[in-house]
Backbone as a ProteinNet text record, in pm:
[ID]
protein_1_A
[PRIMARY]
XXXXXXXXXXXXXXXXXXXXXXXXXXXXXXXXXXXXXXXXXXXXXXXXXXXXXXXXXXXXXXXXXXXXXXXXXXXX
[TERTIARY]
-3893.1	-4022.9	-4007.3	-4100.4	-4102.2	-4102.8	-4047.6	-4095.9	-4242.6	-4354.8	-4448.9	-4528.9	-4495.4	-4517.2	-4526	-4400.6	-4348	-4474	-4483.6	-4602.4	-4667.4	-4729.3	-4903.7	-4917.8	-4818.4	-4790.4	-4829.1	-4707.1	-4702.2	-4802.4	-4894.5	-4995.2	-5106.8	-5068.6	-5210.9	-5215.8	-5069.4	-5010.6	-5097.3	-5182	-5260.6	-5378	-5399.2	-5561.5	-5546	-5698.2	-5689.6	-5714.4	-5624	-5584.4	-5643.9	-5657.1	-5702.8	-5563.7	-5552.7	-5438.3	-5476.9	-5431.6	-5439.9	-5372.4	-5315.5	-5208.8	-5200.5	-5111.1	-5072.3	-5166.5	-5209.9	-5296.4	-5438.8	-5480.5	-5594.2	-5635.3	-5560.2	-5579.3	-5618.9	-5718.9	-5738.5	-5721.3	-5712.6	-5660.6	-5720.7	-5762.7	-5811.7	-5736.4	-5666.9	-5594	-5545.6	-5489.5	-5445.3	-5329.3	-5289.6	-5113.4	-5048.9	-4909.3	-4879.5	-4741.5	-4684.3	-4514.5	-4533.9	-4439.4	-4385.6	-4236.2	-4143	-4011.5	-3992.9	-3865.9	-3829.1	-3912.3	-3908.1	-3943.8	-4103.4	-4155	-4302.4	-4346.3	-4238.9	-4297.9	-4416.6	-4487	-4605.3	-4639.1	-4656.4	-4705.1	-4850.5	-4944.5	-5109.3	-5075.7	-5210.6	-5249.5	-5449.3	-5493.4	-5677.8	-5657.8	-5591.2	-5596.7	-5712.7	-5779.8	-5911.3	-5874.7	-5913.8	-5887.9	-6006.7	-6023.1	-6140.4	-6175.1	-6086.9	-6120.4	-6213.1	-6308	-6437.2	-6547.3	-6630.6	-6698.7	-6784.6	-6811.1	-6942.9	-6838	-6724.2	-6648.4	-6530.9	-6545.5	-6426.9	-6339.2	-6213.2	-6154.1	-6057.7	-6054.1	-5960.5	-5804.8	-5698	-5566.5	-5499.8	-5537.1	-5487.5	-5303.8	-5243	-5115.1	-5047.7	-5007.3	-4923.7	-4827.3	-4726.3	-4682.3	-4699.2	-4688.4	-4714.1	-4587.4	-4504.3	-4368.1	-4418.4	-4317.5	-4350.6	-4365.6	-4314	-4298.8	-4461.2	-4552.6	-4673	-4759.5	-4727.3	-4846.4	-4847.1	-4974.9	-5031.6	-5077	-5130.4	-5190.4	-5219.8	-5253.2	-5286.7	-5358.5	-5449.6	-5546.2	-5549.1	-5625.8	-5708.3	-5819.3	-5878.5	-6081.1	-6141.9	-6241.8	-6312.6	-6344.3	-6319	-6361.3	-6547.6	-6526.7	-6694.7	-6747
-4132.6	-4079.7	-3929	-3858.1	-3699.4	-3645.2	-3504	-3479.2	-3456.9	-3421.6	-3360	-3546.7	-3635.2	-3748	-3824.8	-3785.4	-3774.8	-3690	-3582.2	-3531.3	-3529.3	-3577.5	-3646.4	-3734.4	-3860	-3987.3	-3995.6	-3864.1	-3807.7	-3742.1	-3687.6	-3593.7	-3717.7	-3826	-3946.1	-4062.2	-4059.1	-4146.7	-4125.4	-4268.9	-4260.7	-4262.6	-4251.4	-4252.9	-4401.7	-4396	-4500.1	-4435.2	-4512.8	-4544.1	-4684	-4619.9	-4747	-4753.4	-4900.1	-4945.1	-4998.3	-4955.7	-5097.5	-5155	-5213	-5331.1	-5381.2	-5473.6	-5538.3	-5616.4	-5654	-5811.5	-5753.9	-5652.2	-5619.3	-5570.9	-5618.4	-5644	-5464.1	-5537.6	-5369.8	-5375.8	-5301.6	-5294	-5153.9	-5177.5	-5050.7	-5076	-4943.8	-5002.1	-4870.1	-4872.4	-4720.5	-4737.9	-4607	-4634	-4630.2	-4711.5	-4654.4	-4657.6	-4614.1	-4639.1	-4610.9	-4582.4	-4609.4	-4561	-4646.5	-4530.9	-4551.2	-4474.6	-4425.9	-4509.6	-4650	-4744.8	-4779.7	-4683.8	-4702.9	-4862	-4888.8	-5035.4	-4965.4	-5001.4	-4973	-5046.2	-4975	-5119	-5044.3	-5119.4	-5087.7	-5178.7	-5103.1	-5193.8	-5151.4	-5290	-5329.9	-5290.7	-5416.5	-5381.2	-5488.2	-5466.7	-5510.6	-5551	-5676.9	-5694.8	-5655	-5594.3	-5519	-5553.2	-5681.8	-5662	-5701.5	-5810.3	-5863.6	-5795.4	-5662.4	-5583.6	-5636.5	-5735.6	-5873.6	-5912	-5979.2	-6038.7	-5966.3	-5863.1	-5812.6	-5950.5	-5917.8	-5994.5	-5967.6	-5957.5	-5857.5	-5931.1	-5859.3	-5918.9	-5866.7	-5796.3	-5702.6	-5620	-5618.8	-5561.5	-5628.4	-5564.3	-5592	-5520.6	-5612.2	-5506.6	-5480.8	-5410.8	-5476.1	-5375.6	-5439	-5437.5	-5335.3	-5225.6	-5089	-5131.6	-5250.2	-5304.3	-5347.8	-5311	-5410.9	-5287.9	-5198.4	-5079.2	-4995.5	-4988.9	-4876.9	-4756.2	-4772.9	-4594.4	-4579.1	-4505.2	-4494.1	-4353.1	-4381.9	-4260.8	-4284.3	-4156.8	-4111.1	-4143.5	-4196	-4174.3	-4063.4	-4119.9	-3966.6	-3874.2	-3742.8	-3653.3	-3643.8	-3618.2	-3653.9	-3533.2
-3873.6	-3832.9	-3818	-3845.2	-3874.7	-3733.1	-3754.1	-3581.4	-3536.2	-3656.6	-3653	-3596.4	-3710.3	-3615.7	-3535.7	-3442.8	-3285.5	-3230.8	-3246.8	-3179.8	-3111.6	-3249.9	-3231.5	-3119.2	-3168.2	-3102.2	-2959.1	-2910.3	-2771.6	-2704.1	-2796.5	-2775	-2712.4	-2812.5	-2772.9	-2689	-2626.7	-2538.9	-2427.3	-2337.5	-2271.2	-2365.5	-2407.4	-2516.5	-2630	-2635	-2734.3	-2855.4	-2929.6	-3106.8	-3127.2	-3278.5	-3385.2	-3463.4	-3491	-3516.5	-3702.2	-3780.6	-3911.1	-3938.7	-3951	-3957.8	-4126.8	-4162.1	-4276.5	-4292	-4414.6	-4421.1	-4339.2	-4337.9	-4341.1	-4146	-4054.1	-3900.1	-3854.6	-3772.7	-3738.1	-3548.4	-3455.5	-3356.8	-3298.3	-3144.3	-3073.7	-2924.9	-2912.4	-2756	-2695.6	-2556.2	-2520.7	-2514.3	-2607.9	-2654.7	-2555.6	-2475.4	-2398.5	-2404.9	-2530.4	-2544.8	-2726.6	-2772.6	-2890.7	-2938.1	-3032.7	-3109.8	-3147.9	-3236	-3343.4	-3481.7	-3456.8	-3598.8	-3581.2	-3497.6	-3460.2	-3391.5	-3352.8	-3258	-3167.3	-3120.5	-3023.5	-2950.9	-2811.5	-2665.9	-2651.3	-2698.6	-2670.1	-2525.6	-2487.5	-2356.8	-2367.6	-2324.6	-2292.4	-2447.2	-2534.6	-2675.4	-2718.3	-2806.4	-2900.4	-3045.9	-3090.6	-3233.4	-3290.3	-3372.5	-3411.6	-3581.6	-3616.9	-3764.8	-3823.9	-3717.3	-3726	-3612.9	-3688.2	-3586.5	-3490.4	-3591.5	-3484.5	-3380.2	-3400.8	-3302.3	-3270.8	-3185.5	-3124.7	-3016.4	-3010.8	-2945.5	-2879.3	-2686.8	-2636.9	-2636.9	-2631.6	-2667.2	-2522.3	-2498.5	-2363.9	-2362.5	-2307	-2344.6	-2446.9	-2517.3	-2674	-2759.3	-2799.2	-2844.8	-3006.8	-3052.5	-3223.9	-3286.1	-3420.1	-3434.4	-3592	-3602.7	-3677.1	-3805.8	-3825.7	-4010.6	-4015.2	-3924.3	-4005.9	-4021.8	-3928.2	-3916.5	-4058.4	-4060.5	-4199.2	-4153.9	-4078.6	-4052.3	-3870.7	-3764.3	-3638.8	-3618	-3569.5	-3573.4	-3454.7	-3394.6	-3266.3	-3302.4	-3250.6	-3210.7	-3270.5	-3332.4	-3317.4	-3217.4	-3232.4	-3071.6	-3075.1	-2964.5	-2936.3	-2855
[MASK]
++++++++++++++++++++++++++++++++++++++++++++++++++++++++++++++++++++++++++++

């Protein structure tokens, strides 16, 4: 992982991220941990891949081999 990717990461720790996952899974939660292999502990995490049916998961961890991309929120 880059350092510039470390960063961010750190920069957004405490905030919620959108998560995308493998196999299509999408994920909204407030980051509150991640390393080196991008494992991530969301917490008041949301499955978000059906917009009609969100579905809360609550603390989680999700393992770095599935993640595709992690954004911040839009700023508002």
């Amino acid at each position: 992982m880059s350092e510039m990717t470390t960063e961010i990461l750190e920069q957004n720790l405490g905030k919620i991220v959108l998560v995308k996952l493998k196999g299509g899974k999408s994920l909204r939660g407030k980051l509150k941990g991640f390393d080196q292999h991008l494992n991530l502990v969301l917490e008041e995490t949301e499955d978000t891949t059906e917009a009609e049916n969100t579905r809360k998961l609550g603390l989680i961890i999700v393992r770095g081999d599935n993640v595709v991309l992690i954004s911040p929120p839009p700023s508002r």
